[in-house]
C-alpha positions, 0 to 999 in steps of 0.5 A: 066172265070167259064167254068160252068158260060160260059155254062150258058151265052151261053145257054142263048145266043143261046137258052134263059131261062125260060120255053117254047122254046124262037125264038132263041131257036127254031132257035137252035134246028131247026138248031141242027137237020139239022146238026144232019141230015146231019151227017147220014143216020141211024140218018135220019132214026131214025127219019123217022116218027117224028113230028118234031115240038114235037120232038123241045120239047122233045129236049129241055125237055132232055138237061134239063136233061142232064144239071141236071144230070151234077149240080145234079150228079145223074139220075132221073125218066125222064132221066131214061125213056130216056135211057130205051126208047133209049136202044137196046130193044127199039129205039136202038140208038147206043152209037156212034149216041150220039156222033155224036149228041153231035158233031152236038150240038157244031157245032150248038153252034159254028154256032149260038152263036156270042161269042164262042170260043174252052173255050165255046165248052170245057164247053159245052162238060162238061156239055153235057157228063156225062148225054150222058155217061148215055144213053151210058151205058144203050144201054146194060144194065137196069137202076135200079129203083130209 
């Protein structure tokens, strides 16, 4: 099977489509930040004073632009914001959070997901990396004007 096609029939899946954020999509995010938690404490901290309700938004709003960053292969305004707001100068989320971000995402997929397999978790690591790869560069450094 298509890893591209897999991604897509499981994101459906576990968070649905179309804009706004479904019940099994606030279901997911909900539970991806629980075990994102739970992973550190410097994690907890970052969010310490985040409307959580919001922040469900903002997620969802950001995978987007990970996913675009993957099909499009190029950045974009949003994505920019992102890594200038999450650089060392601003949050400072250290380039290892991501992982531990992305490892709490598949865990999330494989908890909520009722057909995944190691193929799903693959292609949802294809999707995800490149955009994280992103961010990651941009702790150091500044992200050129578009």
């Amino acid at each position: 099977m298509h890893l591209e096609r897999m991604f897509d029939e499981s994101y459906e899946r576990v968070i649905g489509h179309g804009i706004g954020i479904s019940e099994s999509g606030t279901r997911f995010f909900t539970r991806f930040y629980e075990i994102f938690f739970a992973k550190s404490e410097l994690v907890r901290e970052k969010f310490r004073l985040t409307d959580m309700s919001q922040q469900l938004k903002v997620l969802q709003k950001g995978m987007y632009q990970l996913m675009s960053f993957y099909l499009m292969r190029t950045d974009n305004d949003y994505l920019q914001s992102i890594a200038l707001t999450h650089n060392r100068d601003h949050y400072d989320i250290h380039p290892e959070l991501y992982e531990l971000w992305l490892e709490s995402l598949l865990q999330t997929v494989a908890e909520l997901d009722p057909d995944y397999h190691e193929e799903i978790r693959l292609a949802w690591q294809i999707v995800m990396t490149p955009g994280i790869l992103y961010l990651k560069y941009y702790h150091d450094h500044t992200p050129a004007a578009p």
